[in-house]
C-alpha positions as CSV (number, residue, x, y, z in Angstrom):
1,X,-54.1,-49.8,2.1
2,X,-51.0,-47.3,1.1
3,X,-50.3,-50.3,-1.8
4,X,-53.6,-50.9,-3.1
5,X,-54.4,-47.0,-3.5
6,X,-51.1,-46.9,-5.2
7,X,-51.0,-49.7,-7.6
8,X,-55.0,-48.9,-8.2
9,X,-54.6,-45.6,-9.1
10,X,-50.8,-45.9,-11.1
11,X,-52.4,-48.6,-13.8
12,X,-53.2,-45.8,-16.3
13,X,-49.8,-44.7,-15.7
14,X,-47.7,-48.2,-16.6
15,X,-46.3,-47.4,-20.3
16,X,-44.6,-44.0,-18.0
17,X,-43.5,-46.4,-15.4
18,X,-42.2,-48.9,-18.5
19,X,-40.0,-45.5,-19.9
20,X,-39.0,-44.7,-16.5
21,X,-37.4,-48.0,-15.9
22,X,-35.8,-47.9,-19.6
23,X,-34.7,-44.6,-19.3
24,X,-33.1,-45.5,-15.6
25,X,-31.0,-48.1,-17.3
26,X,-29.9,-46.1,-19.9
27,X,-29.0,-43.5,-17.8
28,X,-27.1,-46.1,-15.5
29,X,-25.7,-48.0,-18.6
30,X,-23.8,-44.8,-19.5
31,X,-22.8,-43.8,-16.0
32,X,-21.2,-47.4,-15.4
33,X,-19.6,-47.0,-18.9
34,X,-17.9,-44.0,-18.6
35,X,-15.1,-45.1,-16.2
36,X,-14.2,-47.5,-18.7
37,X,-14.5,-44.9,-21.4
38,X,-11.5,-42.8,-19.1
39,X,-9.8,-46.1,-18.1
40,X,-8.9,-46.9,-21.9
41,X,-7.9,-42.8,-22.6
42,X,-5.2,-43.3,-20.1
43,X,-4.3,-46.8,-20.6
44,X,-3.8,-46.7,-25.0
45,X,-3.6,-42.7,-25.1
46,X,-2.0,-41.2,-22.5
47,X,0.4,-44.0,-22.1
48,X,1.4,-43.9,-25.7
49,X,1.1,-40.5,-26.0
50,X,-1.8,-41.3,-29.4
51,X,-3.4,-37.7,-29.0
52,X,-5.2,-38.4,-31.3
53,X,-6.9,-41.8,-29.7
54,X,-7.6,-38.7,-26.6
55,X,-9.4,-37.0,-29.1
56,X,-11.5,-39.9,-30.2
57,X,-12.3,-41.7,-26.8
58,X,-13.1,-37.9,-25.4
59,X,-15.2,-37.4,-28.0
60,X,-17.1,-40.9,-27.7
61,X,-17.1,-39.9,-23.7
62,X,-18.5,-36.3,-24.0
63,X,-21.7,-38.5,-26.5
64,X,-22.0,-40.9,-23.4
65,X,-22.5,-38.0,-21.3
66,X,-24.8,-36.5,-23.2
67,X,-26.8,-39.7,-23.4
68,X,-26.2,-39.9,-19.8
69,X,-28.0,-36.2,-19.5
70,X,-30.5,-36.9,-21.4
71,X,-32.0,-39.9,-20.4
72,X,-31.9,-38.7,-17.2
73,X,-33.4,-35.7,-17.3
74,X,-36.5,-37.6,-19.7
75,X,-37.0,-40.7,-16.5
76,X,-37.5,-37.7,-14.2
77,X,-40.3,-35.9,-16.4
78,X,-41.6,-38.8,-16.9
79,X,-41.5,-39.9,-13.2
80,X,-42.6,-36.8,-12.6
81,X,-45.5,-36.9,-14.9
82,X,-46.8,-40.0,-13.1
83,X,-46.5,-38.8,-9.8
84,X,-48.9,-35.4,-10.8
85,X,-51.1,-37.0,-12.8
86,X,-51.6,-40.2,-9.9
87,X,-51.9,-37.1,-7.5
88,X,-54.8,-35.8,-9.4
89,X,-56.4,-38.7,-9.8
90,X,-56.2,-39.8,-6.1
91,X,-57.4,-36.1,-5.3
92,X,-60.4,-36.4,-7.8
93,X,-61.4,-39.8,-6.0
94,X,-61.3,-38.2,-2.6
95,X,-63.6,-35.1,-3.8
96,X,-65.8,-37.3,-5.4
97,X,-66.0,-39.7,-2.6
98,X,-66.5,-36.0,0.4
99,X,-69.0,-34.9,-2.4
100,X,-71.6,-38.0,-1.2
101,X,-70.6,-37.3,2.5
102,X,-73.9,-36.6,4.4
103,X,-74.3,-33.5,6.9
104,X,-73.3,-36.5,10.0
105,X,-70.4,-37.2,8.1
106,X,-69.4,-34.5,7.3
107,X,-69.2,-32.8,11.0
108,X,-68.0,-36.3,12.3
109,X,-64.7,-36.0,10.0
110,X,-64.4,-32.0,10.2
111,X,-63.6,-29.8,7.1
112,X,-59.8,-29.5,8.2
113,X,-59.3,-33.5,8.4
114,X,-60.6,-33.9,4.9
115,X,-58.6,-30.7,3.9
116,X,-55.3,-32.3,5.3
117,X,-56.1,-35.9,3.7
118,X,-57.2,-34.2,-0.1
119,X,-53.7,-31.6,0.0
120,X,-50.8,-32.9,2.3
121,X,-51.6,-36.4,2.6
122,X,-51.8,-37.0,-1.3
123,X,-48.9,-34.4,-1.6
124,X,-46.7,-37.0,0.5
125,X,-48.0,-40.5,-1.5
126,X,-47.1,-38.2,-4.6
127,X,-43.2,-37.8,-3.2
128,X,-43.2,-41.4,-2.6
129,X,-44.0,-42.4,-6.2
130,X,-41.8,-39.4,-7.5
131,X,-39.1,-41.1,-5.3
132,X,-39.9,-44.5,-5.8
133,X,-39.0,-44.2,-9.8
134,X,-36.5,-42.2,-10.0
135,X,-34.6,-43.8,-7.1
136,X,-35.4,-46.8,-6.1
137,X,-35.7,-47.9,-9.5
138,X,-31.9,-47.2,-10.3
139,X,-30.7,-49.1,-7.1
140,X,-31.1,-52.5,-8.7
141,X,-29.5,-51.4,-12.2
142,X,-26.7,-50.0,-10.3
143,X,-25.9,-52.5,-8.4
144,X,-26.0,-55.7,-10.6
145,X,-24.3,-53.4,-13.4
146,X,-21.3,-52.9,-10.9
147,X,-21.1,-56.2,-9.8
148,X,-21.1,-57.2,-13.4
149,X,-18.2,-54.7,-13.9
150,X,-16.1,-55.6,-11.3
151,X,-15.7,-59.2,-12.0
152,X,-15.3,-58.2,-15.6
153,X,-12.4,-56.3,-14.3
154,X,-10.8,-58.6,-11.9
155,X,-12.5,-61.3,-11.0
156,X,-10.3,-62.3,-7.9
157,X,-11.3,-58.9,-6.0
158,X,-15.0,-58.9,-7.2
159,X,-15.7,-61.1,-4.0
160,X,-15.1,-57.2,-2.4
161,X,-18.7,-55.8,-3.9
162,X,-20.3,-59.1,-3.9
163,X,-20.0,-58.7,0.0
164,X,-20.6,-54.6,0.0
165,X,-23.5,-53.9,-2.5
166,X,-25.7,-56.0,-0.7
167,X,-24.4,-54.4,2.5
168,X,-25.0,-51.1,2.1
169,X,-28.2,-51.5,0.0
């Protein structure tokens, strides 16, 4: 039931969900890329004492970051945006729908039950949406990108996340 009200009322909202999940692995491209970014400062600048490769690499770090910010802070308005406006629209069906109740129903249900379903209960399928993209969306990205990272770095250890990403997923 919970699904179909869901993915009945989120199909004006797919080109939002579309930038959510973009934006998600932006924003996860640049967090994974970072270490790598501070891994190659101290392994060809600090080691060899090149301030001026520090300079450069900081600077290419501090634009990841920013990109980072960014595209973060977009995937949650949008998320946000799809979460309201699905809200509304659930809320809207539910008036329209109490708005045909006859006098029987309406004394049968109550005035606080429909109250409760039209305000909390939509408040909480709102959360779960809000949630759903701008967590559960990220989980995925994360997790393949570091797996794809680790046995870029050492193939002979990656067996180590292989075994504990799925784990603690």
């Amino acid at each position: 039931m919970l699904w179909t009200l869901i993915r009945h009322h989120l199909r004006p909202y797919l080109p939002h969900v579309a930038a959510v999940a973009v934006l998600q692995l932006a924003t996860v491209l640049a967090t994974l890329y970072l270490p790598s970014l501070n891994a190659d400062i101290i392994d060809n600048g600090v080691a060899t004492g090149d301030t001026d490769y520090i300079w450069r690499v900081g600077g290419l770090m501090l634009l990841v970051a920013m990109v980072q910010l960014i595209t973060a802070i977009a995937s949650v308005w949008f998320g946000a945006r799809v979460s309201m406006g699905m809200g509304r629209d659930i809320r809207r069906s539910i008036y329209t729908r109490v708005d045909r109740f006859s006098s029987e129903e309406m004394a049968r249900y109550g005035a606080p039950t429909l109250i409760t379903r039209a305000t909390n209960d939509v408040q909480q399928v709102q959360m779960l949406v809000l949630m759903t993209l701008n967590f559960m969306v990220m989980v995925p990205i994360m997790s393949i990108g570091g797996i794809i990272m680790a046995i870029q770095e050492d193939p002979g250890l990656s067996w180590l996340v292989w075994v504990s990403v799925p784990l603690r997923c």
